[in-house]
KEMARDO-921110 format. One line per 8 residues: number of its first residue (from 1); their letters; for each residue x, y, z of C-alpha. Coordinates in nm, 3 decimals, always signed. Last residue first. Example, Ala and Ser with C-alpha at 12.3 -4.5 7.8 and 13.67 -1.06 7.14 Angstrom:
2	SA	+1.367:-0.106:+0.714  +1.230:-0.450:+0.780
# end
This chain:
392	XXXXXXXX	-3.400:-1.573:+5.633  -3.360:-1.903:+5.886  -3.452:-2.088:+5.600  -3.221:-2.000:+5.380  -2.930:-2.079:+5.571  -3.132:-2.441:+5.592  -3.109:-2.467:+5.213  -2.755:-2.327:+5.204
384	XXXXXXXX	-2.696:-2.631:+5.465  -2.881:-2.887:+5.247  -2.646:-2.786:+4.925  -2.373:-2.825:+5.131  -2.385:-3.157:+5.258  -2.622:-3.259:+5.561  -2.601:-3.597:+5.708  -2.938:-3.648:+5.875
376	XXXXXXXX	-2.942:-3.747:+6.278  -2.570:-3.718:+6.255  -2.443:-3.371:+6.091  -2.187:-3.223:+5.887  -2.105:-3.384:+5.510  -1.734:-3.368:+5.451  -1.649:-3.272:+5.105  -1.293:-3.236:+4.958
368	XXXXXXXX	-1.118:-3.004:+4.816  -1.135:-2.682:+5.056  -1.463:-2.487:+4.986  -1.654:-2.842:+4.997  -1.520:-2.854:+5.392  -1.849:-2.918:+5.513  -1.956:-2.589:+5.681  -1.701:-2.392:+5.437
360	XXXXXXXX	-1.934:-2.494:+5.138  -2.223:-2.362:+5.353  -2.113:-2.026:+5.421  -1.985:-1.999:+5.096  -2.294:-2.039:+4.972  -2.454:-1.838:+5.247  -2.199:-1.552:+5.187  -2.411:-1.254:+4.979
352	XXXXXXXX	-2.761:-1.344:+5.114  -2.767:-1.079:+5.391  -2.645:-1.099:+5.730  -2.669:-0.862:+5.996  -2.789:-1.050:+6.304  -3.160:-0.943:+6.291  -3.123:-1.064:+5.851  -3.032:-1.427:+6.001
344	XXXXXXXX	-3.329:-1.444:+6.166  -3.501:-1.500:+6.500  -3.234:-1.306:+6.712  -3.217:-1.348:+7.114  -3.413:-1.138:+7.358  -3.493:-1.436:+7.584  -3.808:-1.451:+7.528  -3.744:-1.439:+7.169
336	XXXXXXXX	-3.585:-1.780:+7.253  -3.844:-1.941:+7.436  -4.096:-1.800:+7.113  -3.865:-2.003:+6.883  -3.913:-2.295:+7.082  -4.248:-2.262:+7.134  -4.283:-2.264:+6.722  -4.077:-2.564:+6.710
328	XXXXXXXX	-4.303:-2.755:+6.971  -4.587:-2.620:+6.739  -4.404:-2.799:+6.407  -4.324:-3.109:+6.605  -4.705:-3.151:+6.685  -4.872:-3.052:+6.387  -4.629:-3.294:+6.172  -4.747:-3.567:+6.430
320	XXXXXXXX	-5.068:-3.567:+6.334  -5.239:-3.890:+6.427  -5.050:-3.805:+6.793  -5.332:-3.609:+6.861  -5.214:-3.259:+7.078  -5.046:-3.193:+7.369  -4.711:-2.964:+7.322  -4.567:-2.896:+7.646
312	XXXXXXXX	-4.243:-2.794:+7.494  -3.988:-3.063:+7.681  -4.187:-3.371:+7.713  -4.435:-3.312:+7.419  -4.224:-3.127:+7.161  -3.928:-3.296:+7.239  -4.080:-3.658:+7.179  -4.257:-3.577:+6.857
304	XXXXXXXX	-3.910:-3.443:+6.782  -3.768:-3.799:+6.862  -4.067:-3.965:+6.627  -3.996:-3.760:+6.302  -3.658:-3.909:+6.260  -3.567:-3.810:+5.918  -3.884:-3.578:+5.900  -3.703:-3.324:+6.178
296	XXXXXXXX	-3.452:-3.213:+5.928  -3.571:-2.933:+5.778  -3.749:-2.778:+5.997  -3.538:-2.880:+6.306  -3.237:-2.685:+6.102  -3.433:-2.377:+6.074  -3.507:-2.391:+6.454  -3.145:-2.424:+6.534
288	XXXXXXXX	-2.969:-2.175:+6.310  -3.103:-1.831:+6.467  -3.067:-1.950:+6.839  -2.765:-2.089:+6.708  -2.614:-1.781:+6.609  -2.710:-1.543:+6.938  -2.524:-1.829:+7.089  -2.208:-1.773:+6.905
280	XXXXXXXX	-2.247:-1.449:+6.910  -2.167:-1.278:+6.591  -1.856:-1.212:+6.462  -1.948:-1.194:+6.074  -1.703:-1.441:+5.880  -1.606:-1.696:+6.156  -1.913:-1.673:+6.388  -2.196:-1.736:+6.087
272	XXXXXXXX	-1.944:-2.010:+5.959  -1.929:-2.144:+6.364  -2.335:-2.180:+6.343  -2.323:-2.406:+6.093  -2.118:-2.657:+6.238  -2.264:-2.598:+6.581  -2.552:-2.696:+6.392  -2.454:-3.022:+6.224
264	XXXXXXXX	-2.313:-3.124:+6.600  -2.546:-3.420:+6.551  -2.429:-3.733:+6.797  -2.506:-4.099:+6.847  -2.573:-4.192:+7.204  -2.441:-4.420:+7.471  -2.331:-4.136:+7.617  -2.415:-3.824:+7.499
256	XXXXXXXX	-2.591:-3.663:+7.836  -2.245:-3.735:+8.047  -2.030:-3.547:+7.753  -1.975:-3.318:+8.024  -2.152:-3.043:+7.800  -2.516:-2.994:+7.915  -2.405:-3.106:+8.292  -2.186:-2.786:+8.310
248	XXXXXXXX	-2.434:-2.554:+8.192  -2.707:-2.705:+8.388  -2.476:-2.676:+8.728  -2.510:-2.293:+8.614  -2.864:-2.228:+8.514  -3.000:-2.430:+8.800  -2.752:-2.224:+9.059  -2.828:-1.907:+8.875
240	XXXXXXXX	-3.198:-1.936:+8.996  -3.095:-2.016:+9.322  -2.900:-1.691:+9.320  -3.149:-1.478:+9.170  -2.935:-1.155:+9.106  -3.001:-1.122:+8.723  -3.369:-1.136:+8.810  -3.578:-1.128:+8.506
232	XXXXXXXX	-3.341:-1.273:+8.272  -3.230:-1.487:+8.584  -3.593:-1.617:+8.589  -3.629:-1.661:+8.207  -3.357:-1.851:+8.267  -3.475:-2.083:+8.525  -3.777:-2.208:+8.313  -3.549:-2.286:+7.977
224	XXXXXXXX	-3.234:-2.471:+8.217  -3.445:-2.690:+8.389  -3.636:-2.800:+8.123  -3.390:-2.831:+7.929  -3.213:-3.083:+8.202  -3.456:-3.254:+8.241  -3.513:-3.305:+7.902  -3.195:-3.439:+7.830
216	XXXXXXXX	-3.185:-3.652:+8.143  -3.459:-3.858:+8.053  -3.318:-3.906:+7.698  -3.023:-3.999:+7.883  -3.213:-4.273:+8.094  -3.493:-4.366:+7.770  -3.163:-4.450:+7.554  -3.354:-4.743:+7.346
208	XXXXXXXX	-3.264:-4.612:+7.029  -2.998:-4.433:+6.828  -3.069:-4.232:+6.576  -3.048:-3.906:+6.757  -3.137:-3.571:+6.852  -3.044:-3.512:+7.235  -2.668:-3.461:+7.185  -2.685:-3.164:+6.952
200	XXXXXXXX	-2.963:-3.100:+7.118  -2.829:-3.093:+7.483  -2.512:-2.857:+7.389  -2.801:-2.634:+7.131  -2.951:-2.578:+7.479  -2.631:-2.451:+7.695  -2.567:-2.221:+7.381  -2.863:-2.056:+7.394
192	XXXXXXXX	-2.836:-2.007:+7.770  -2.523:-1.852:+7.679  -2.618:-1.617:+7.426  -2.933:-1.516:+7.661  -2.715:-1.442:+7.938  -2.491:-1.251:+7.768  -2.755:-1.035:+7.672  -2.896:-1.007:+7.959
184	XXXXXXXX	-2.552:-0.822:+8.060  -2.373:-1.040:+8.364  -2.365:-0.827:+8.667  -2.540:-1.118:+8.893  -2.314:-1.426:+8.756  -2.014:-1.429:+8.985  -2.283:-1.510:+9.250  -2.303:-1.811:+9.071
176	XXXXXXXX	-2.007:-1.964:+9.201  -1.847:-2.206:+8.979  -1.448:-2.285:+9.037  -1.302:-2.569:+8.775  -1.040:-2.822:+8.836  -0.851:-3.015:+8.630  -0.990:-2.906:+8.347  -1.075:-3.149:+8.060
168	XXXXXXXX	-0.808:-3.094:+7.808  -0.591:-3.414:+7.808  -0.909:-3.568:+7.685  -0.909:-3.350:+7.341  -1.106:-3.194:+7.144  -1.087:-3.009:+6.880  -1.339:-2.703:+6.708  -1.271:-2.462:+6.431
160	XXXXXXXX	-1.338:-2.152:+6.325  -1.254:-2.003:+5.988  -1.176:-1.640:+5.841  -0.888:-1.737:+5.695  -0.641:-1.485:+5.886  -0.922:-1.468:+6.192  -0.883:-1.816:+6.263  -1.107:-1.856:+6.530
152	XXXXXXXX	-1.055:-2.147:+6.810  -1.311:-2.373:+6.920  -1.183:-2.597:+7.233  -1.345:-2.929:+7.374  -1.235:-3.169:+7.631  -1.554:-3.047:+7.892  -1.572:-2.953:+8.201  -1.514:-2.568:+8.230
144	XXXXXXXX	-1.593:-2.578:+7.886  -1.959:-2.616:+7.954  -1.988:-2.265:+7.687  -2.273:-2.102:+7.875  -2.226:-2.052:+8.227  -2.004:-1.691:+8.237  -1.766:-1.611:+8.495  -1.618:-1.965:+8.581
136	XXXXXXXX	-1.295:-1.966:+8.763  -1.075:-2.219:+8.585  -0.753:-2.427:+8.593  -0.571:-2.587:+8.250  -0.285:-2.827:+8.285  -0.006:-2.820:+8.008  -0.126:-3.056:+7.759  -0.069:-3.440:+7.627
128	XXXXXXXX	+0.086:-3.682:+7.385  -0.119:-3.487:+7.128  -0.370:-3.626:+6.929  -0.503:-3.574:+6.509  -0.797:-3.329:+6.479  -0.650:-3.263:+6.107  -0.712:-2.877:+6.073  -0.754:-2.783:+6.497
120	XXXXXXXX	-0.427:-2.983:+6.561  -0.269:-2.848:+6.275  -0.360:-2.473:+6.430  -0.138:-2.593:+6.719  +0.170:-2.464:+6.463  +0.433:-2.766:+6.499  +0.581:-2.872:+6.809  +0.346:-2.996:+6.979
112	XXXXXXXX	+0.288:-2.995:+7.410  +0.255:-2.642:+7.452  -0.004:-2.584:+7.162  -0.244:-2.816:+7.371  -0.228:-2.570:+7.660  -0.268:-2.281:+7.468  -0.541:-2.421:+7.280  -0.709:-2.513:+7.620
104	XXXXXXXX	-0.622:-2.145:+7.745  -0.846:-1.984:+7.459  -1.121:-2.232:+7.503  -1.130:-2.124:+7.898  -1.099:-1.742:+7.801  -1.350:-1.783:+7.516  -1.563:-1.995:+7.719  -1.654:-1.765:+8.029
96	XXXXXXXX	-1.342:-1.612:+8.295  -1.082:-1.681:+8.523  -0.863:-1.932:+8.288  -0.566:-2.051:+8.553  -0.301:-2.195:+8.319  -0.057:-2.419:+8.470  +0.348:-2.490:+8.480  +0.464:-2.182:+8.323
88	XXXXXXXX	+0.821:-2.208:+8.253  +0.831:-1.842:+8.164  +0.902:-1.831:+7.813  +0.765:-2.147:+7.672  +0.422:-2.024:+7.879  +0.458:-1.695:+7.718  +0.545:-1.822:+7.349  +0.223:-2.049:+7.408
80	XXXXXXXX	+0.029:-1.752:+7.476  +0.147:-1.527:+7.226  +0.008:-1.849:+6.991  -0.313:-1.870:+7.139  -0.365:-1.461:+7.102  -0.327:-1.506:+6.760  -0.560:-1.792:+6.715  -0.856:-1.576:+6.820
72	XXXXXXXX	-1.127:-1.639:+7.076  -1.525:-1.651:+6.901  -1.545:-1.363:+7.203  -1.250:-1.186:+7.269  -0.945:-1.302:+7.524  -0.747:-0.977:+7.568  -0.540:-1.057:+7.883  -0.225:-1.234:+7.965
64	XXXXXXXX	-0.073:-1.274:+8.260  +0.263:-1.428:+8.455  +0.204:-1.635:+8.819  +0.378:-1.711:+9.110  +0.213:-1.913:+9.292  +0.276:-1.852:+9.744  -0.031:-1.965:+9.845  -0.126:-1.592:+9.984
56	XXXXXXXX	-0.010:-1.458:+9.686  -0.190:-1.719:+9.460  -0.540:-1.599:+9.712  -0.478:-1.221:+9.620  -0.446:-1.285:+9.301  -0.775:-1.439:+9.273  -0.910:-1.171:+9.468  -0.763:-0.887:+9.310
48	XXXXXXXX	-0.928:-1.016:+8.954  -1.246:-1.063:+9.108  -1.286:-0.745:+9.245  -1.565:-0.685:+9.004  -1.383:-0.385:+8.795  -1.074:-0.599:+8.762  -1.248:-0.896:+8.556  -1.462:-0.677:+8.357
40	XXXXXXXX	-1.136:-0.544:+8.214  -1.113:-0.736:+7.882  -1.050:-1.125:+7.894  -0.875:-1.374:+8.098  -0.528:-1.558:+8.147  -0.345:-1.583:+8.471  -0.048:-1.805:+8.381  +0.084:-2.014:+8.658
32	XXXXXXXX	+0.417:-2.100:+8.861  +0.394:-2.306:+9.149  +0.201:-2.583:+9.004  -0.076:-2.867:+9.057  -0.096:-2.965:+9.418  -0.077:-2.563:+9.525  -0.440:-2.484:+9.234  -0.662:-2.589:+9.479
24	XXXXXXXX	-0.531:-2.335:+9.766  -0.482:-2.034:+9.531  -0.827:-2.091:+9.420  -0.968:-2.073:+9.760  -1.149:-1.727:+9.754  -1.358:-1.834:+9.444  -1.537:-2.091:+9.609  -1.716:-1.795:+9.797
16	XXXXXXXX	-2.055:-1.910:+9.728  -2.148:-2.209:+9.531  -1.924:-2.489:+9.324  -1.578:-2.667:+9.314  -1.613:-2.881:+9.030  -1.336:-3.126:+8.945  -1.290:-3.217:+8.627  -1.184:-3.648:+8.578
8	XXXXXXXX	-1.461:-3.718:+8.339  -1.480:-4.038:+8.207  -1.670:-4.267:+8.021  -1.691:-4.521:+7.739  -1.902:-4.582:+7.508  -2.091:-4.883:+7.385  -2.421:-4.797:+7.163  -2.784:-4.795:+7.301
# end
């Protein structure tokens, strides 16, 4: 197990009604906000009205800006920052999923540097701080309402981009899962996808003797893989939501990764998909994520020998462990087309024309100088227009 060193200072305010007292949590914190969010979904729920409702009632003032996408745009982070500089805005309240919450972290980082906050995002260097970022969870997928983490498209370049930061962990964030029930199932299957790539990325490792967080891992899948096939079933199955939810948070705290050496080589991947074609980001790594295991899983053989038996359910004789790991893939893949999410990369629209790009974008060989992605195996281009291929 390696050092590390933790802590997560988010507050989570969680189950029915929380959303009522936002007003009330956010009074310590500021008396001037902005209100930032997505389309219109917000206002056709009532949630919108409610939250202002409760800043009236607090007396916050607050200023808004809508028109968060998914894979959230760098354009809309800078009109954001000119807002805040603008008004004096003390906070940003992020009622919404990941885009929205990713979309006011940038904001929030862009307020404290004075250059473009896209620098931030190129050469991952620090900022002194951020303006404080709020949130009322819509959408459990992203565990950004914990995390220090942002991913911002450049839609100019056509590149997306992760940073992190620990001035970025919310301050507080709201999670009722009755704020779930009119989500599409397709937006629950993106999500849910994304919650389980958060655990993977985390899960397959190098490092030994972690049996508590390798507990937790799986736990945690398996929470999150037999709940969602309830909510997919039963978009209004509170409890259900409840699992789904906390496990959304808990998948990205960093909590699961202590102690641990990290992959992120498909989240790498996946963002090229994002960046040129749009897709759902979760849709993406369902598509990405078995591929990679193919290819991969022979650098550490025994961890996915691991997976497939105490997540999958795999049983079989351990004197073929290739059999093993290659049937907990296959259940995998079936979890996933359970959910209604894409197999290949053809289901999401993309043909053969940009993998090599793709894949020199992945690790930075487009720009100069190569980077390889990945921690279990370091992957450099030519592996990730191998693994493109795969997931044909």
């Amino acid at each position: 197990m390696l050092n590390f060193d933790f802590q997560n200072s988010t507050r989570i305010v969680f189950g029915r009604d929380t959303q009522n007292a936002v007003g009330e949590l956010l009074k310590p914190y500021a008396k001037k906000i902005l209100l930032h969010y997505g389309g219109s979904s917000i206002k056709k729920s009532g949630l919108y009205d409610t939250v202002a409702a409760s800043l009236n009632a607090n007396d916050i003032e607050f200023v808004e800006l809508g028109g968060v996408v998914p894979n959230p745009r760098l354009s809309l982070v800078h009109e954001g920052i000119r807002l805040c500089k603008a008004e004096n805005v003390e906070l940003i309240l992020a009622v919404g999923g990941g885009s929205v919450i990713d979309s006011a972290k940038a904001i929030a980082a862009g307020m404290y540097y004075d250059g473009d906050v896209w620098d931030l995002f190129e050469t991952g260097r620090s900022t002194d701080g951020a303006l404080p970022v709020a949130t009322v969870l819509t959408i459990p997928a992203a565990g950004s309402e914990s995390s220090m983490n942002t991913v911002i498209t450049n839609e100019a370049i056509q590149k997306k981009l992760g940073y992190g930061n620990v001035h970025l962990r919310p301050c507080f964030s709201i999670v009722n899962p009755e704020l779930f029930f009119t989500l599409p199932k397709n937006q629950i299957a993106n999500g849910v996808a994304d919650m389980i790539s958060h655990i993977f990325e985390r899960y397959f490792t190098n490092t030994t003797e972690t049996d508590l967080t390798d507990g937790l891992c799986e736990a945690t899948l398996r929470t999150i893989m037999k709940n969602a096939l309830l909510v997919v079933k039963n978009p209004r199955d509170y409890d259900a939501w409840c699992q789904v939810g906390f496990g959304g948070t808990v998948a990205h705290n960093d909590l699961l990764g202590m102690g641990r050496e990290q992959d992120w080589g498909c989240h790498g991947m996946e963002h090229e998909l994002s960046a040129i074609y749009d897709v759902a980001h979760g849709a993406g790594l369902a598509v990405v994520t078995p591929a990679w295991m193919k290819y991969v899983y022979k650098s550490n053989i025994n961890i996915f020998v691991q997976f497939a038996v105490n997540v999958m359910g795999v049983s079989g004789s351990f004197r073929n462990p290739d059999a093993i790991v290659m049937e907990g893939i296959e259940r995998l893949s079936e979890f996933f087309k359970k959910m209604g999410l894409p197999s290949t990369l053809g289901q999401l629209g993309i043909d053969e024309s940009n993998l090599e790009l793709m894949a020199k974008k992945a690790t930075r060989e487009a720009y100069g100088k190569e980077y390889p992605i990945g921690g279990l195996k370091k992957l450099y281009w030519q592996d990730v227009l191998e693994i493109y291929r795969l997931a044909r």
